[in-house]
MARRO-950329 format. One record per atom (N, C-alpha, C, O, CB): z, y, x. Coordinates in steps of 0.1 Angstrom, whole numbers, plus 2048, in hexadecimal, padded with zeros to 3 digits. Atoms other than C-alpha are relative to their C-alpha. Glycine has a CB too. Layout:
! MARRO-950329
ZYX...
This chain:
! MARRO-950329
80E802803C1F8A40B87F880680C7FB81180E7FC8067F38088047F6C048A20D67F180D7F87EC80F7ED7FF7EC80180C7F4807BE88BE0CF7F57F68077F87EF81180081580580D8067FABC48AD0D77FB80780C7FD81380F7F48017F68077F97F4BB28B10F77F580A7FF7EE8097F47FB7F780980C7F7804B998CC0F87F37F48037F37E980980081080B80B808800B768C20F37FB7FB8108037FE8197F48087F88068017F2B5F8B41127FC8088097FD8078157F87FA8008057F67FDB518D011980980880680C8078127FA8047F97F27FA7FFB6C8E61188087F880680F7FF80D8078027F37F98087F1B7D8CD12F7FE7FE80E8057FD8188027F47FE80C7FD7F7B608CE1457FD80D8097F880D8147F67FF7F88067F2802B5B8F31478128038068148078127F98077EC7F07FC7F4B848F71538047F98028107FB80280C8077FE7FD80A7F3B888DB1677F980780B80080D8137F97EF7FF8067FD7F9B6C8E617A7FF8128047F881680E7F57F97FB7F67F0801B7B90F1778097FB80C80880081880C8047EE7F17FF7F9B9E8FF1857F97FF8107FA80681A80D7F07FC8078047EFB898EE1A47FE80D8088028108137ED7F87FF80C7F47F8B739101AB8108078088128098137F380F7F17F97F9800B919211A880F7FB80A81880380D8018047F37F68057F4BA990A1C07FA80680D80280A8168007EE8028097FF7F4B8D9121D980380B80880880D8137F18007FD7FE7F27FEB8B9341D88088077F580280A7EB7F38068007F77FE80ABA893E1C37FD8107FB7FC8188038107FD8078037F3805BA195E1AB80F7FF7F48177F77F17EC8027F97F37FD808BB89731937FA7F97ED7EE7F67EA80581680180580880FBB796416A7FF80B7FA8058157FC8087F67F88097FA80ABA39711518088047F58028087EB7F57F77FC7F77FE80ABC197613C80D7F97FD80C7ED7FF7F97FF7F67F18057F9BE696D13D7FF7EF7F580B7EA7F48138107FA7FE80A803BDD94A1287F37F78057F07EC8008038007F580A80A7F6BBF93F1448077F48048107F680C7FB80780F7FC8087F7BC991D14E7FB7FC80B8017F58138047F97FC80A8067F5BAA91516480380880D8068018177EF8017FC7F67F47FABB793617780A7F98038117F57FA80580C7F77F17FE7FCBD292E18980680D80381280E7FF8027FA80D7FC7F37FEBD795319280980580C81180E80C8068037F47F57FC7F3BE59541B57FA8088087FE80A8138067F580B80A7F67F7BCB96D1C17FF80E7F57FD80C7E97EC7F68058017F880DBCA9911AF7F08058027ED80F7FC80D80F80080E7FE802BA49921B77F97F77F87FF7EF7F17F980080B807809805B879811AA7FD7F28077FE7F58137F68077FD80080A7FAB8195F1B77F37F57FD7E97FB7F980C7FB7FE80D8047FCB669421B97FC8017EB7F08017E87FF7EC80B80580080CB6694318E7F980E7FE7EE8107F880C7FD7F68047F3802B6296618F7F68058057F38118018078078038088027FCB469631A37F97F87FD7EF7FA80480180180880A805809B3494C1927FF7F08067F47EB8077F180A8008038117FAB3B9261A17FE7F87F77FA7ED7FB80A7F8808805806811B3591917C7EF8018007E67F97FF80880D7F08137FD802B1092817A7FA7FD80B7EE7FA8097FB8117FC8068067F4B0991E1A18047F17F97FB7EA7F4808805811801812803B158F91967F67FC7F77ED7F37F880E7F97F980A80680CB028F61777F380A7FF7F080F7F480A7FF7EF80B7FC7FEAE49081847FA7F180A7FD7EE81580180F80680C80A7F6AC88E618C7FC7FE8097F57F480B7F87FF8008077FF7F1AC18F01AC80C80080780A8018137F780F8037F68057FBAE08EA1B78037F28038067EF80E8088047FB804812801ADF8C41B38147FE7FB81B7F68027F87F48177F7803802AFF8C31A58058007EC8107FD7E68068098097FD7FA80AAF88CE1828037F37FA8107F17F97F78097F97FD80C805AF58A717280C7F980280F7EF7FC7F77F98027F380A7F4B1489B18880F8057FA8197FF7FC7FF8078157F57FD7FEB2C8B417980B7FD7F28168027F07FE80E8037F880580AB3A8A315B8067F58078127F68057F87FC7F37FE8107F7B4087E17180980980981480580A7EF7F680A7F57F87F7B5189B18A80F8047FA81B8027FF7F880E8047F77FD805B658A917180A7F37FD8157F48017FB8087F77FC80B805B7188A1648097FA80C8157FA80D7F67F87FB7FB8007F2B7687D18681080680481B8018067F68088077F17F97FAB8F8971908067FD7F680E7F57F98038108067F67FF809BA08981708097F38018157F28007FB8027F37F980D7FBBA78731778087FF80E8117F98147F57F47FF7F67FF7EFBB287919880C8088018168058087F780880C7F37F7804BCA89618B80A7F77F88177F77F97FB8107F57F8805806BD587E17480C7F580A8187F48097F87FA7F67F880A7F7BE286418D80780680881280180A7F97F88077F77FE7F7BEE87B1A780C80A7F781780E7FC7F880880C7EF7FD80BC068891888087F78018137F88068008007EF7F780D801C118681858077FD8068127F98037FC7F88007F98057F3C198601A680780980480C80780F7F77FC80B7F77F77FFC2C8801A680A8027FA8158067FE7FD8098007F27FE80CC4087F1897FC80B7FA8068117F58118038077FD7F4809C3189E1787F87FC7F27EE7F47F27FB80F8078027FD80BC2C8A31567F58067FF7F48108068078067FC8107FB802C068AA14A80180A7F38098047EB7F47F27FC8027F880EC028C512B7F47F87F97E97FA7FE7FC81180280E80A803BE98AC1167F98067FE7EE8008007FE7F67F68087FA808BD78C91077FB80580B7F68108088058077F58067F77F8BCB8D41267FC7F080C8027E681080C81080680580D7F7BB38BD13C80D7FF8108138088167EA8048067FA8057F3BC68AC15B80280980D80C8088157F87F68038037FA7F2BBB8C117880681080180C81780A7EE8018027FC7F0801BBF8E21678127FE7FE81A8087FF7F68087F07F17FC807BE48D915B80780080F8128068108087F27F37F98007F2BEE8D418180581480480081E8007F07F880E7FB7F37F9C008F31927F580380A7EB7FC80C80F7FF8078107FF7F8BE79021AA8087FC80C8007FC8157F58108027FD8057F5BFF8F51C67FC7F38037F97EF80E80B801802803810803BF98D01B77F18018037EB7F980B8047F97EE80E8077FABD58D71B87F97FE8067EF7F88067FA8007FF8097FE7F2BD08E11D88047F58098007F48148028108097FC8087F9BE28C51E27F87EF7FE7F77E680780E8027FC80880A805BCE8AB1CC7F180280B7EB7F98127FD8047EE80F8017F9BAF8BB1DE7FB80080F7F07FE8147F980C7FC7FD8027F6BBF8BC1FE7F87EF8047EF7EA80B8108047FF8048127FDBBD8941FC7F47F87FF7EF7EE8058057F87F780E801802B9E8951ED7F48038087E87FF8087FF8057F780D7F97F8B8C8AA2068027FF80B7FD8068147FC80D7FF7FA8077EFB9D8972237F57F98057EE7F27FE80E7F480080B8097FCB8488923D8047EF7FF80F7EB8047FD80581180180B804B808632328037FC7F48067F07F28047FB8067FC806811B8786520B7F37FF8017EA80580680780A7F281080B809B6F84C1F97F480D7FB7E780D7FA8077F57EB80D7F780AB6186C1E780080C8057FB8147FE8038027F07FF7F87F8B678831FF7F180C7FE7F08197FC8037F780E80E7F5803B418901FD8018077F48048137F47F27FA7FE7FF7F880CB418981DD80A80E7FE8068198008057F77F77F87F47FBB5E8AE1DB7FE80A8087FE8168058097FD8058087F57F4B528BF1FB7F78067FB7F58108017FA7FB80C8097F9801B368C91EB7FF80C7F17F78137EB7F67F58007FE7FF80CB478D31CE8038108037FE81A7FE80C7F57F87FB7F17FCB5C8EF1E17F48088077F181480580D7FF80B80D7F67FEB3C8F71F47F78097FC7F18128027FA7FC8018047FA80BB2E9011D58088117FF80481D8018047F67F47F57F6801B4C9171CF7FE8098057FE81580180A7FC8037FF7F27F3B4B92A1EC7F38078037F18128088047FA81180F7F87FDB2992F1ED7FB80A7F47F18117F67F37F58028017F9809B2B93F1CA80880D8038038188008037F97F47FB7F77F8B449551DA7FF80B80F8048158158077F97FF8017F77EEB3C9621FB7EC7FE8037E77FF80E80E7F38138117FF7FDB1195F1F67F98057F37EF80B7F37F77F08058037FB807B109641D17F07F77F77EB7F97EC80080C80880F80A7FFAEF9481D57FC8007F17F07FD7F08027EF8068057FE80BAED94C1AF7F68057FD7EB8017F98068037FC8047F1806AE696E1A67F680580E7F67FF81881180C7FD8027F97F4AD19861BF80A8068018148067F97F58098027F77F97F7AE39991D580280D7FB80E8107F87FC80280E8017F480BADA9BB1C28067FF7F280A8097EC7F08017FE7FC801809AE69AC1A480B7FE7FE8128037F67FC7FB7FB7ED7FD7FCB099A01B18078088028138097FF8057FC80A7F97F67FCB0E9BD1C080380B7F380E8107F07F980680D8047F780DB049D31A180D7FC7F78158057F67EF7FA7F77F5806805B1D9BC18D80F7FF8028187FA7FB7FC7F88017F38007F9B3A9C11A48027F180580E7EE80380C8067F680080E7F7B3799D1B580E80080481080B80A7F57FE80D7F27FD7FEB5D9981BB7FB7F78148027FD81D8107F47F080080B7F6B5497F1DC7F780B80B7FA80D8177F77ED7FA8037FA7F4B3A9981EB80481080580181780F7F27FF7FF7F47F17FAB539B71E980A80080681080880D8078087F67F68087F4B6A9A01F87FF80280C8078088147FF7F48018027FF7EEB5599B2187FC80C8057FB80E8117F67F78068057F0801B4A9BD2157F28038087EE80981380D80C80780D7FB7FBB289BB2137FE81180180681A8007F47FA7F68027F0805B189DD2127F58017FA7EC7F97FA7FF80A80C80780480AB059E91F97ED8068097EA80A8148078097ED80E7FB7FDADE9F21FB80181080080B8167FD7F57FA7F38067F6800ACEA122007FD8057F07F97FD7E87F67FE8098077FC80FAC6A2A1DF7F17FA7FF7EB7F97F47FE8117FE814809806A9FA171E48057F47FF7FE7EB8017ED7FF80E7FB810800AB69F91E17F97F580C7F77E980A7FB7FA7F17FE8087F1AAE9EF20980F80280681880A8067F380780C7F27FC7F8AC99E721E7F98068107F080281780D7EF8027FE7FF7EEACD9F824380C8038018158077FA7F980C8097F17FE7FCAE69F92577FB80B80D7F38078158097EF8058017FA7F8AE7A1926C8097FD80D80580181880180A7FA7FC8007F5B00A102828027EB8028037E27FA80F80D80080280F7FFB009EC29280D7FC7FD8158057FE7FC7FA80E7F8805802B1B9D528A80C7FC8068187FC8027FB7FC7FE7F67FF7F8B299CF2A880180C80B80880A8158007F58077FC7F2800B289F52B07F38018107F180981981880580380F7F57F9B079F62C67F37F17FD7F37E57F880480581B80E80E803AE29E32C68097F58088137F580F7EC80480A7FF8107F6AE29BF2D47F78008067F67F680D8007F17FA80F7FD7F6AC19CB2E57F78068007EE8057F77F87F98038077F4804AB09E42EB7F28008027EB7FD80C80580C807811802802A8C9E62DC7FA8008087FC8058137F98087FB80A8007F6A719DE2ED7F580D7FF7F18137F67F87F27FF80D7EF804A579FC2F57F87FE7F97F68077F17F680680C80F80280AA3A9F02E28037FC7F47F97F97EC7F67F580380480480FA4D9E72C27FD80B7F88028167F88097F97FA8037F480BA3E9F82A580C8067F98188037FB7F77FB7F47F87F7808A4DA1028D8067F67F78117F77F27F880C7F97F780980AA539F22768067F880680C7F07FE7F97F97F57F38087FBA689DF28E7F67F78037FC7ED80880E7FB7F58048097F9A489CB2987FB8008097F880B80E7FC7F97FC8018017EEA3F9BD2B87F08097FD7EB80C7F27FE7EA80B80E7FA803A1C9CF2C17F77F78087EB7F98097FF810805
């Protein structure tokens, strides 16, 4: 006996998990995550929030992501097919793939001259930008939260007045040394 598919939503919501999480691969939320693949023991683009960047309006992706989801799931479906593997029904298409299958699905998908090539591209764009900029949330509040993507790149945090400086330069001296007349606040005079 065949258990039902999960609802739309819920099919929606970890399809679009498995994607974030092909992108930028994070660890699962609990040893029966399937949207998780779990080949990373950090946090990854879910864990950083590429769900709430997608379906935040100002993204222009929020209306698109059911037709998306669907999309790939149909696309997971076929490239099962044409493989010979076995789907778990109770689990949408994309997510039931191994995460080797799905990076291989998205491989093809995010090859220069697929029909839908944009799309997808913009899909992982997302991803990564929920991961390594955070564009959601402020920066104060990611960080506050433990942002898995900007402890990664290792931002650094603010000052106790919650400014940032950086006392020493980056690449270990100025890039040019002030001009005589600038002011105390760094502007020209």
């Amino acid at each position: 006996m065949q258990t039902e598919n999960p609802d739309s939503e819920q099919t929606r919501v970890m399809t679009l998990e498995a994607f974030a999480d092909t992108i930028v691969p994070g660890q699962k939320r609990s040893p029966d995550d399937r949207a998780i693949a779990g080949v990373s023991a950090d946090g990854g683009a879910v864990a950083s929030g590429a769900l709430a960047l997608l379906e935040d309006p100002a993204s222009g992706f929020a209306m698109a992501l059911a037709p998306l989801s669907e999309a790939l799931n149909s696309h997971a479906a076929s490239y099962a097919e044409s493989h010979g593997l076995p789907l778990d029904p109770s689990t949408p298409p994309f997510v039931a793939l191994s995460y080797d299958h799905r990076t291989a699905l998205l491989s093809e998908l995010l090859k220069p001259g697929h029909s839908e090539q944009e799309m997808w591209v913009g899909l992982a764009l997302f991803s990564n930008m929920a991961f390594d900029s955070a564009a959601h949330i402020g920066t104060h509040e990611a960080l506050a939260a433990g942002h898995p993507g900007l402890l990664a790149i290792g931002i650094a945090r603010p000052d106790d007045d919650g400014l940032w400086r950086f006392p020493e330069y980056s690449y270990g001296r100025p890039l040019a040394p002030l001009h005589p007349d600038t002011l105390p606040s760094g502007s020209p005079a």
